[in-house]
Each structure stands twice: as C-alpha cells, then as structure tokens.
C-alpha positions as CSV (number, residue, x, y, z in Angstrom):
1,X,36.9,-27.8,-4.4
2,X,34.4,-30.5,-3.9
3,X,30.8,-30.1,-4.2
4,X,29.9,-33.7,-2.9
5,X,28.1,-32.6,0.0
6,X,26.4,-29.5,-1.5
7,X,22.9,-31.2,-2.1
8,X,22.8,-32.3,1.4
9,X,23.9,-28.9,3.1
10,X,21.2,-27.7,0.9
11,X,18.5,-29.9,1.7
12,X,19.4,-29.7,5.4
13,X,19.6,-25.9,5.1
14,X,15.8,-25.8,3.0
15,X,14.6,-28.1,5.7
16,X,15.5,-25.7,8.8
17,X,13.8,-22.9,7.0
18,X,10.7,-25.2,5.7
19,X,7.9,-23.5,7.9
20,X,9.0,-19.8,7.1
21,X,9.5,-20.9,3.5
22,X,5.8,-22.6,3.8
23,X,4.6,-19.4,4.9
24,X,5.7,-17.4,1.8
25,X,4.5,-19.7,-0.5
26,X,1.1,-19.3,1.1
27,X,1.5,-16.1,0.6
28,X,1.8,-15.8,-2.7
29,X,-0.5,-18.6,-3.6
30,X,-2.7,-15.8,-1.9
31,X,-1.5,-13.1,-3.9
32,X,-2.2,-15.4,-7.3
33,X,-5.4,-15.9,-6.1
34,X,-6.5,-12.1,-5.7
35,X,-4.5,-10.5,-8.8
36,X,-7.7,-9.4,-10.9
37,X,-8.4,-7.6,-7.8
38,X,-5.2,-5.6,-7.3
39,X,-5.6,-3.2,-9.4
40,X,-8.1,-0.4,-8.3
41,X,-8.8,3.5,-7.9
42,X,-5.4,4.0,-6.4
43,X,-3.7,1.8,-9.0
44,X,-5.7,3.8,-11.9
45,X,-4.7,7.3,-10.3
46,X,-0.9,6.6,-10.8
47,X,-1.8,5.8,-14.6
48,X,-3.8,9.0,-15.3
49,X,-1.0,11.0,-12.7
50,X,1.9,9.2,-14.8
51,X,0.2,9.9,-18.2
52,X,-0.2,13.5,-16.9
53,X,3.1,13.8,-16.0
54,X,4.5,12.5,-19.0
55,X,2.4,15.0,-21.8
56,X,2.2,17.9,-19.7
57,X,4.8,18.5,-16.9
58,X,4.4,18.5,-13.4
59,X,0.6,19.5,-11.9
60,X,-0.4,22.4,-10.3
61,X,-4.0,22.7,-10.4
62,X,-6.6,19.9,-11.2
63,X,-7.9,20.1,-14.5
64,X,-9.1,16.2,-14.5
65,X,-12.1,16.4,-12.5
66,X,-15.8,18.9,-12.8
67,X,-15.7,19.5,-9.2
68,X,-12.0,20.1,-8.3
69,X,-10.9,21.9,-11.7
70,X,-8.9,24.8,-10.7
71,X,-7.8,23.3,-7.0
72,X,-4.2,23.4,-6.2
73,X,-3.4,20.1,-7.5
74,X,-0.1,18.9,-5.2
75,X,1.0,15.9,-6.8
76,X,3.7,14.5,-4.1
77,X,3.5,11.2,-5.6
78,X,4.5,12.0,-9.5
79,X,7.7,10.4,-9.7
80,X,6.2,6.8,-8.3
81,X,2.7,7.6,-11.0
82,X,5.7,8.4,-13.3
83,X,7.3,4.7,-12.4
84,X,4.0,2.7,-13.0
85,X,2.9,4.9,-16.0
86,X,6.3,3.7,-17.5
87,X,6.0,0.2,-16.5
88,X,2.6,0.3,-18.5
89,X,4.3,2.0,-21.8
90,X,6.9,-1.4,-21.7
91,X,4.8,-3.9,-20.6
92,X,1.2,-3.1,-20.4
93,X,-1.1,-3.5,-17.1
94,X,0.4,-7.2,-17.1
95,X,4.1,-6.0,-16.6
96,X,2.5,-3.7,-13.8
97,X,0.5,-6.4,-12.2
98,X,3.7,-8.3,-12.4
99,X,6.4,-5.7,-10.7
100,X,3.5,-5.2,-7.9
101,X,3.6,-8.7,-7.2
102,X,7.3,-8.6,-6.9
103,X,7.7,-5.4,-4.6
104,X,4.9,-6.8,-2.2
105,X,6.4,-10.5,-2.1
106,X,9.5,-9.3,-1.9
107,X,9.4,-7.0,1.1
108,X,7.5,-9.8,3.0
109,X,10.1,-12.2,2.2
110,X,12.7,-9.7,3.2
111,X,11.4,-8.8,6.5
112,X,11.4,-12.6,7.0
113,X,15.0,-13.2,6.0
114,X,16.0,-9.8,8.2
115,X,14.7,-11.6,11.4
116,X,16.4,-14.5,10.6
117,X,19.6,-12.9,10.3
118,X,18.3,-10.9,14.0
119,X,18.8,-14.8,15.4
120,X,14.9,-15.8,15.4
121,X,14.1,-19.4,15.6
122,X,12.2,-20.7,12.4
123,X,9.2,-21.5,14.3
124,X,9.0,-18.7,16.0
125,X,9.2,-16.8,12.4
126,X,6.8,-18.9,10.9
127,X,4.0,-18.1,13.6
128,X,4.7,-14.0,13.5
129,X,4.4,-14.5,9.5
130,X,1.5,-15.8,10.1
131,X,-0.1,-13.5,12.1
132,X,1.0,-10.9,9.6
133,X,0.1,-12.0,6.5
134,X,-3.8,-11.5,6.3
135,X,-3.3,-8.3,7.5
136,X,0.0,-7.2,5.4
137,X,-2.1,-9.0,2.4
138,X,-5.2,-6.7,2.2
139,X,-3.7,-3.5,2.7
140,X,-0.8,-4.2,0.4
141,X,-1.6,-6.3,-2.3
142,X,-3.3,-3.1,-4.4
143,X,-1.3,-2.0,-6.9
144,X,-0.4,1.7,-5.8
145,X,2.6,4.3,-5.9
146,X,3.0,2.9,-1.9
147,X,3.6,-0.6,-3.3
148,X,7.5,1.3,-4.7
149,X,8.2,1.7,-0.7
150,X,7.6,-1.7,0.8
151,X,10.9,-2.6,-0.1
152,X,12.8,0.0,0.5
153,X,11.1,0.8,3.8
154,X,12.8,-3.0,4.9
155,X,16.2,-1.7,3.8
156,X,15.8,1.4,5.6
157,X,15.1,-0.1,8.9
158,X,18.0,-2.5,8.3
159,X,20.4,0.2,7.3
160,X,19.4,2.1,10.5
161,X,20.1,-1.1,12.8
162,X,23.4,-1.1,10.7
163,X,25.7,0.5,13.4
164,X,26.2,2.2,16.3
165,X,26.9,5.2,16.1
166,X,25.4,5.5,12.5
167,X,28.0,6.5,10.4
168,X,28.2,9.5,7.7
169,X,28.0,6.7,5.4
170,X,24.7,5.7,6.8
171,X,23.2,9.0,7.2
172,X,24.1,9.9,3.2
173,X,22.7,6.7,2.2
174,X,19.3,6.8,4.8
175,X,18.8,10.6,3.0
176,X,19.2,9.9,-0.5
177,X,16.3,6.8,-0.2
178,X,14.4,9.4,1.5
179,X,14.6,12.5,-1.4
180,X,13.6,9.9,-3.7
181,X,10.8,8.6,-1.4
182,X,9.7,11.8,-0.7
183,X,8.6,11.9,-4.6
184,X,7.5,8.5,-4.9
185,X,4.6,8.3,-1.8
186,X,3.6,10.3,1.2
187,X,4.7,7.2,3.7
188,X,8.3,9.4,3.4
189,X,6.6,11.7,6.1
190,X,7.3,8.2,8.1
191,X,10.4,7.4,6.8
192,X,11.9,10.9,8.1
193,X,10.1,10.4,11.5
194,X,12.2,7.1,11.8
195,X,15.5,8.6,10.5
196,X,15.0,11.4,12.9
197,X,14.3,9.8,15.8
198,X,17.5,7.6,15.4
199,X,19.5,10.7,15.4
200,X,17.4,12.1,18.6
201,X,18.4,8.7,20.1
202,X,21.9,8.8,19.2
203,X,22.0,12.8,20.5
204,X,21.8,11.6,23.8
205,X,24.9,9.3,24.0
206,X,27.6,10.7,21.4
207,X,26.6,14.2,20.0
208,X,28.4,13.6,16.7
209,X,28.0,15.6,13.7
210,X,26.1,13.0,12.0
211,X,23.7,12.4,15.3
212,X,22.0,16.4,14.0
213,X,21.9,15.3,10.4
214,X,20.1,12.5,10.8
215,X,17.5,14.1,13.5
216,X,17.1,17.5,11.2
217,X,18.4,17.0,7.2
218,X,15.5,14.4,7.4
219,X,13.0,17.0,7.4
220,X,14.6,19.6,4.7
221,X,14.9,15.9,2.2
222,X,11.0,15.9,2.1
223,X,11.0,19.2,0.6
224,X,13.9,18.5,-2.2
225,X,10.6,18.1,-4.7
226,X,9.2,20.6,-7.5
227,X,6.5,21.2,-4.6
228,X,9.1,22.0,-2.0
229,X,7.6,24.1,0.9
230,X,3.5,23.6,-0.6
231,X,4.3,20.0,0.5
232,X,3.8,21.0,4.3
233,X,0.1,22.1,3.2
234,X,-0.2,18.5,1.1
235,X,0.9,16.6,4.1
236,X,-1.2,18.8,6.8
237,X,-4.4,17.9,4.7
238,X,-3.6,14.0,4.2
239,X,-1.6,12.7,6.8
240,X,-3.5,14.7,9.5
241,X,-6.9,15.4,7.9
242,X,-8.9,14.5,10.6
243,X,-12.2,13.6,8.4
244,X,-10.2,11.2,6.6
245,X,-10.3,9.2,9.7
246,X,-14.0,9.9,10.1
247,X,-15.8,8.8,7.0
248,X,-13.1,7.1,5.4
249,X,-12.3,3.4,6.4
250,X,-8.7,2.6,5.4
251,X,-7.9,6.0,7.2
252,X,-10.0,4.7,10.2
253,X,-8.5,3.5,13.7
254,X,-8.1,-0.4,14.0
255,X,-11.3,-1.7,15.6
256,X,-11.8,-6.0,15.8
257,X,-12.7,-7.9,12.9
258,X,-11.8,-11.3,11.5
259,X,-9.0,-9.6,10.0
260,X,-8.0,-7.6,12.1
261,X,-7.9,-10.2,14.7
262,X,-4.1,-11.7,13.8
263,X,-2.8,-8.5,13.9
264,X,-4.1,-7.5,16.7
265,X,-3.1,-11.0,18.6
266,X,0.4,-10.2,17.7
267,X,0.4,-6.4,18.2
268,X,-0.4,-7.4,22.2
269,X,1.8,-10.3,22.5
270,X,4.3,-7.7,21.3
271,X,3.8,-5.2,24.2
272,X,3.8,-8.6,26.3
273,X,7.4,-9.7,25.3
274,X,8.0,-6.0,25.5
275,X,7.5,-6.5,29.1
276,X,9.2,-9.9,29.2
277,X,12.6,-9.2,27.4
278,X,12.7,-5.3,26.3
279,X,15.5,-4.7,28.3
280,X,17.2,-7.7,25.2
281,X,16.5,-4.5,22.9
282,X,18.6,-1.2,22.1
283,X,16.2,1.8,23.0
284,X,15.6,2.3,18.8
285,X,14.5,-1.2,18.5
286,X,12.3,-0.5,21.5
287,X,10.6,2.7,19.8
288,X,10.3,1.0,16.5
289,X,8.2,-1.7,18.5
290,X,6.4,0.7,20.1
291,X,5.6,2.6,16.8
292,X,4.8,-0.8,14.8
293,X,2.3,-0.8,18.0
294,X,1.0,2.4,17.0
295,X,0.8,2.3,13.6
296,X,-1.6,-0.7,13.7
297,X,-3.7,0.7,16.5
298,X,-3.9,4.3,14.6
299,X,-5.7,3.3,11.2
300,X,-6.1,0.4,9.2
301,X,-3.4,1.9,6.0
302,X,-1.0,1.5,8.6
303,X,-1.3,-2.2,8.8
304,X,1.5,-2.6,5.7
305,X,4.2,-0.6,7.4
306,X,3.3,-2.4,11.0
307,X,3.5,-5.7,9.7
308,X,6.6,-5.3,8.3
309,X,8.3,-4.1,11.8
310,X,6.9,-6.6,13.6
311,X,8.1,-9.1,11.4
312,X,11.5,-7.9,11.1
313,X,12.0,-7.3,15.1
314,X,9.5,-9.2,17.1
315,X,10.2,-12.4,16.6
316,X,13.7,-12.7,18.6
317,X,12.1,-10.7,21.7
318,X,9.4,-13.7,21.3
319,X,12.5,-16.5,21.5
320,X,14.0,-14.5,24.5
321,X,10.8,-14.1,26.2
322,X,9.5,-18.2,25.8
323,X,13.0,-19.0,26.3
324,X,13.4,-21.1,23.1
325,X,16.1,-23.2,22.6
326,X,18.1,-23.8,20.0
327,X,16.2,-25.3,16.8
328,X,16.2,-29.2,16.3
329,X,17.6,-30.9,13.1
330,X,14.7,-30.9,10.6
331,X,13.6,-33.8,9.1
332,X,14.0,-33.6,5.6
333,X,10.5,-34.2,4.8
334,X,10.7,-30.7,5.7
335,X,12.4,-29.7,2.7
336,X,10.2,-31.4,0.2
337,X,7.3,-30.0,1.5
338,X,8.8,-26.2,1.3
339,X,9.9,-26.9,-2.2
340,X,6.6,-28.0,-3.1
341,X,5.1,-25.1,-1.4
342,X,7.5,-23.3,-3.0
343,X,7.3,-24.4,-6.9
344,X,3.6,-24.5,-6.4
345,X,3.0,-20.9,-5.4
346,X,5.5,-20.1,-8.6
347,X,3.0,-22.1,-11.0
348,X,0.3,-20.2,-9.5
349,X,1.6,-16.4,-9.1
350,X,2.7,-17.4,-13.5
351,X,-0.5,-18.6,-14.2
352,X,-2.3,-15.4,-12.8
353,X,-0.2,-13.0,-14.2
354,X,0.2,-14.8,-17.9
355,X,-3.7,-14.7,-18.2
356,X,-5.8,-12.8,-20.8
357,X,-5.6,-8.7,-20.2
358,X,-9.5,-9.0,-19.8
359,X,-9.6,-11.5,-17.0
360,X,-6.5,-9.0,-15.2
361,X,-9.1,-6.0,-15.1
362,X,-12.1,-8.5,-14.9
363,X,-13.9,-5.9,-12.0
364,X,-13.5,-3.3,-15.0
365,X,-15.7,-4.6,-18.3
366,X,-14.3,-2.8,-21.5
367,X,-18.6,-2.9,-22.0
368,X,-19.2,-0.2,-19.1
369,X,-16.2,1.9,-20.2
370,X,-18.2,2.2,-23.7
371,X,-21.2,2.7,-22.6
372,X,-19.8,5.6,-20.2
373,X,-18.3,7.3,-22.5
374,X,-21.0,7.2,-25.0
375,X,-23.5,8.8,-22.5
376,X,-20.5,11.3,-21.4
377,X,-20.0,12.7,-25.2
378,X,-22.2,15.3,-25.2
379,X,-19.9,19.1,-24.1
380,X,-22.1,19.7,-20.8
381,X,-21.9,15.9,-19.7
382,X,-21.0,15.3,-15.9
383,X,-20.0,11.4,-14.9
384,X,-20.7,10.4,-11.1
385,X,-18.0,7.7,-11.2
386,X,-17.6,7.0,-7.5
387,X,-14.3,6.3,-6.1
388,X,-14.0,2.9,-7.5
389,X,-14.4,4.1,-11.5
390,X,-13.6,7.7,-12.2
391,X,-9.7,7.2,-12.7
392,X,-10.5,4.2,-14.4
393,X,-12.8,6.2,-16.9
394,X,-10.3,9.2,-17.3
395,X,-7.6,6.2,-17.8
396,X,-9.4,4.0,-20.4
397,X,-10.8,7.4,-22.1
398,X,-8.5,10.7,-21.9
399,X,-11.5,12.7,-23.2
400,X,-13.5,12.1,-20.2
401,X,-11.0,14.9,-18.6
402,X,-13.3,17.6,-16.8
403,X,-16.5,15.7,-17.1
404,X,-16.0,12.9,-14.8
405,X,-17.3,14.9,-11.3
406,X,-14.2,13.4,-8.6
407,X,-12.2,10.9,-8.6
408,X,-9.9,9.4,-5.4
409,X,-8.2,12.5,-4.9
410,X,-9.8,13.0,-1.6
411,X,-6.9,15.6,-0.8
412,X,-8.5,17.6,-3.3
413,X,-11.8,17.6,-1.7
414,X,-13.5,19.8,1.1
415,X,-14.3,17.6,4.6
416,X,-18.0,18.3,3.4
417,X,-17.6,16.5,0.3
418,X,-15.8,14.2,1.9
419,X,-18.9,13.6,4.0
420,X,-21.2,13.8,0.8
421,X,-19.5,11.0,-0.8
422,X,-19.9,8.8,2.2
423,X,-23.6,9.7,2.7
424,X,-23.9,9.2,-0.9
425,X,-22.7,5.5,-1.2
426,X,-25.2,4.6,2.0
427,X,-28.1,6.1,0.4
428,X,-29.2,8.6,2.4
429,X,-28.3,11.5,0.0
430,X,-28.7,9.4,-3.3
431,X,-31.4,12.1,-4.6
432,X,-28.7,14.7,-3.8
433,X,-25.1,14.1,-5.6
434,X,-22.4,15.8,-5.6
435,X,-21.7,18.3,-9.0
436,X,-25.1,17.6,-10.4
437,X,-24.4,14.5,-12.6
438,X,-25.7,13.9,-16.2
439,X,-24.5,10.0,-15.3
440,X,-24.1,7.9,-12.9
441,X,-21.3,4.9,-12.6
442,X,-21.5,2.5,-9.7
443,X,-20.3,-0.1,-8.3
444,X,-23.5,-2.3,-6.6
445,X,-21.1,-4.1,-4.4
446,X,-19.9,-0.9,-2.9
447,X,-22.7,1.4,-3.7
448,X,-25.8,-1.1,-3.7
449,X,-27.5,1.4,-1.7
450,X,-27.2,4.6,-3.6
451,X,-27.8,2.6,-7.0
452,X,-31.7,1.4,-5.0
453,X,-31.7,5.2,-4.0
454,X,-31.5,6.9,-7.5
455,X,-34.4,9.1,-8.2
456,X,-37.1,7.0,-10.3
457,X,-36.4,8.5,-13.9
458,X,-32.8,7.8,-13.4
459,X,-32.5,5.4,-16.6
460,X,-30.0,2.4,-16.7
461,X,-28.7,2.1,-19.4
462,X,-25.6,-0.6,-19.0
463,X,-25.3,-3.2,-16.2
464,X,-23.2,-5.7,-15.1
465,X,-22.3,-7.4,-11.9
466,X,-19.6,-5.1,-11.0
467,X,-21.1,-1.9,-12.8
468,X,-24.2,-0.1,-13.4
469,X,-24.4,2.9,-15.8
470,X,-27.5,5.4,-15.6
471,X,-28.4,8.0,-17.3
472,X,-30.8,11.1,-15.9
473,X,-33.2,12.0,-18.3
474,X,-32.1,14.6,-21.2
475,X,-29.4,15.8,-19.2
476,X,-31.0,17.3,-16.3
C-alpha cells in the first residue's frame, strides 16, 4: 500500500473542514481563557456531595447546613459528585479542571462532527457554531455533575436517529445511559422525555414491542436509584419549582441580552428553515427542533442542551432551505490556518490547566478560607456564606459542617427562603439574614449591595477583591 498521496488527502481534507475546525479552536482558546472561573458553588457541591458519599453512604437528610439540618436531603446526583470527588482523590482540582475541559469541548466538537456526517456544508456549520458558542460557553463551561452528560446527551440523540424502527438493540442501549444518567444529573428527566417521545412517534407507524419500551421503560429507569420513588418529589421541587424561575436567574426564561442575542438569532432562523424545508425532516427530527426551540426560550440552564440540538440538526435544514450547493475545493491556506488555530488553542487550554493550584481557584483565596474558619470555631458559630462560598467553606474545612447557614442546595430550601436570599444579595433585607449569622462571607461582585447594607457594628475582619469576611459583634 502506498501512502504517497496521504499528506495531500489530508491537507485537502483539513482544508474543507478549516472554518468548523477554526470555530473549535476558538472555542477553546475561550475555554483557556475562563478556567480559574469554572469552578464554582456547583462545582464545590459535587466535592462536599462526593466526599459525603464516600465516608458516609448515601444521604438522607441534610446534616451540612444550620438551616436545612434535618430536611430530606435527596441526593439524585451522588454518583456524578461521586465521579468528580474521585477525580480530585487522583488528580487534585487540576485533573478535575482538566476532565471538565474535555467533556465540554468534546461534546461541542461532537455535535459538530454529527452534522457533518447529517451532510451540512462547512460553512454553513461554521456560522451555526458560531451562533452557539457564547451561549453553549457560559452555561457549560462550570464545572458541575451536568458537565458528565454533555457528551453522552450527543450520543443519545445520535443513537436515537440510528434507525427506523429503533431496534431492541437501541432501546437496551438508550436505557442503560439513562439508569446511569438518572444518578449522575437531573437533565435525565430530559433524556427520558426524548427516549419516550421516540417511542410515542414510532407507536403510530409500527406498534412493535420495542415502540412501548422506549415510550414507558424510560420513565421506570429514572427511578432504578437508592431514591427510587422519593425521586418524583426531588424532580417536582427542581425541575418544576416554579420560584426557581422567579428569583433565580439561570432558572429564568430567556429574555435579550448580548448573550443571549446569538442564540436567539439562530433559535428564529431555525423555526424559519422549519418553515422552509421541515417537510426535508422525519417528524422526530422535527420535535427535537422544536424542543431545542423550547428549551432556549424556557430558561437560560437550558441553553447547553439547546445548543447542542441545534448544532447537531439545524444546520442541513439551513443548506436545504438557502439552497447551498455543493462546497468548493478549499484553498489550502485553509488548512494552515485551522492547524494554527488548532495547535494554538492546545498551547493555550495546557497552559491554563498546568498553572499553579492557587491561580486555578484564584476567585477563592486560601486567606478568606482561614479567616472564616477562624471566626466560625467557636460551638454556636453560624457562617452566612452566600451561594457563591458555603460549599467552598464546608469543602476547604469539613468542620464547618452545621455552622455554615445554606449553601446551593436550593432544593432544600422553602420558596420563602428562596425569596430571602434574593432580597438579601440586593440589599433590601441586609439587616435581616437568614439563620441569624455569627458571620458573614460575601462575594462584593455579587453581593456589593448586601455587604454596603450590613448593620454598622458588623466588623470586617478579612477582605479581598473577591471576598469580604465580617464578623457581628460578640456573637450576636
């Protein structure tokens, strides 16, 4: 066999995909650019819930916070806490910094190649990447027990575009990612809404055995868990906790903003083609369309899952609706520029993640940790951590457990606290905290107001710019 020619098929095959491969790169020149900031109160949580898990079995009721202690404590994500609390053990927060990286950049990529495979036209790729990746970015980057599913949540939709009919083989395969998902994040309560309307689809036409297990088993393989039926009661209070939407803003509907803006550009060019070349569609590929639609429209966490669909589907509907031809020979220019792009965002994305532990955690000083936790020693002490610190706290110092007031558990909370917290952090009810606090630990980017709102004898004890500890006066 002669490989004479293989540098040139390559070259000429890097070249036709430069633009998509441009995008990536961008991509993850972005993602090296924000990596001290991925890891946050959601990324903390799976450490403490991991760490939990780990010493002491699976939860039942909260014993980590003052003002939930003794709650029902539903842990539906332990097994994905479990993950990243492992990942930690190996590697430290770098190897989980770096496995975040690689599921987030990896499902984007993947939802890429999948609409490539669909028949889209590079360009056509490139410009729905593009509209996709500011929003898929902010609401994805963080590392979470969410960031396990990205990928996965590409292969399902790809498995269940497999074949018509779907086979037993698919089915099995579509419900044993779901038992697993089901323990890993709370998006499975998606996942099974996608399964089962395949097999409510596929009902219509052929009435097979397999049609019912995909539109019921879907349902009984979110309960396969050590929660099994008190999941419904989890998944009533998050997923349709209508206060949630009210005061919190990643639970909020989609309204315009500079970020918003690209996604909602393509989410109405989508129900345009829709109109165009629908009919180019099978009727699942339609309703997945429809619920990428609704998924960005509905709340701004959405935005991961609806980027990712529109990716993976829109972009041929776009080709068949502008009537695009068939793509040009690139120059190869093309592919010196995409493997630039390309070595370039691999420099960056290494230097980021090889940098000193301190400069990964940068938006948490070891200093206000320490300082926390020397205020918070004596037995009656109560820490107001705010959202943004109070897994961070219980993370960095185990003995913190029961003193720290909340953390982001906001399942855990009443809708009043709920509204508390909010009213809080704008400074109208800085005089009057939630679980009567000994301390105070804020965040003056996201709390500038309630910090300016503490009473006057509220004494500050350690400050930086992304942290200000207080102390009330002897306890009181």
């Amino acid at each position: 066999m002669s490989f004479r020619g293989t540098p040139r098929v390559v070259g000429s095959a890097v070249a036709q995909e430069s633009l998509p491969i441009v995008v990536y790169s961008a991509f993850v020149g972005f993602l090296a650019v924000l990596v001290p900031q991925m890891l946050g109160s959601d990324g903390w949580l799976a450490l403490v819930g991991g760490r939990f898990v780990a010493r002491h079995g699976i939860p039942r009721h909260d014993t980590l916070a003052a003002l939930t202690s003794g709650r029902d404590w539903i842990d539906q994500q332990w097994l994905g806490q479990l993950g990243t609390y492992w990942l930690d053990s190996v590697g430290g927060i770098r190897l989980v910094l770096v496995v975040n990286v690689a599921l987030v950049a990896g499902a984007f990529v993947a939802a890429g190649v999948f609409a490539r495979y669909r028949g889209a036209q590079p360009t056509t790729l490139a410009a729905v990447l593009l509209a996709a990746v500011l929003p898929y970015l902010v609401t994805a980057m963080n590392v979470r027990t969410q960031s396990f599913v990205y990928l996965p949540f590409v292969l399902l939709i790809g498995l269940l575009l497999r074949d018509r009919p779907a086979s037993a083989r698919t089915a099995g395969v579509a419900l044993v990612m779901l038992v697993v998902w089901g323990n890993v994040h709370g998006s499975a309560l998606l996942a099974a809404g996608l399964i089962a309307l395949r097999g409510a689809l596929e009902l219509r036409r052929f009435r097979s055995p397999t049609s019912w297990v995909l539109l019921l088993a879907p349902w009984l393989c979110l309960l396969v868990s050590p929660y099994h039926v008190h999941l419904v009661s989890y998944y009533h209070r998050t997923a349709f906790n209508s206060s949630f939407a009210t005061y919190l803003s990643q639970w909020a509907p989609t309204t315009f903003s500079p970020i918003a803006a690209p996604l909602l550009v393509l989410v109405f060019a989508t129900v345009w083609m829709l109109g165009r070349s629908g009919s180019s569609y099978t009727a699942y590929e339609r309703w997945l369309l429809a619920i990428a639609v609704l998924l960005a429209l509905l709340a701004v966490r959405n935005w991961a899952f609806a980027s990712l669909l529109l990716v993976m589907l829109a972009p041929p509907g776009f080709d068949r609706a502008l009537r695009t031809g068939p793509p040009r020979p690139a120059p190869t220019v093309g592919a010196v520029i995409a493997l630039v792009a390309a070595i370039g965002a691999l420099v960056g994305i290494t230097g980021a993640l090889g940098a000193d532990p301190a400069d990964l955690t940068r938006n948490y000083p070891a200093g206000v940790a320490r300082a926390a936790a020397a205020a918070g020693s004596r037995p009656d002490a109560r820490i107001y951590a705010g959202i943004q610190f109070g897994d961070w706290l219980l993370w960095t110092y185990p003995e913190l457990a029961g003193k720290v007031v909340f953390d982001v558990r906001y399942e855990l909370l009443h809708d009043s606290e709920v509204k508390r917290l909010v009213l809080f952090d704008s400074g109208s009810r800085a005089d009057d905290p939630l679980g009567r606090p000994t301390e105070y630990v804020l965040d003056p980017d996201i709390q500038g107001a309630a910090v300016t709102g503490l009473p006057s004898d509220v004494r500050t004890v350690y400050k930086t710019d992304h942290a200000v500890v207080a102390v009330v006066p002897n306890g009181q």
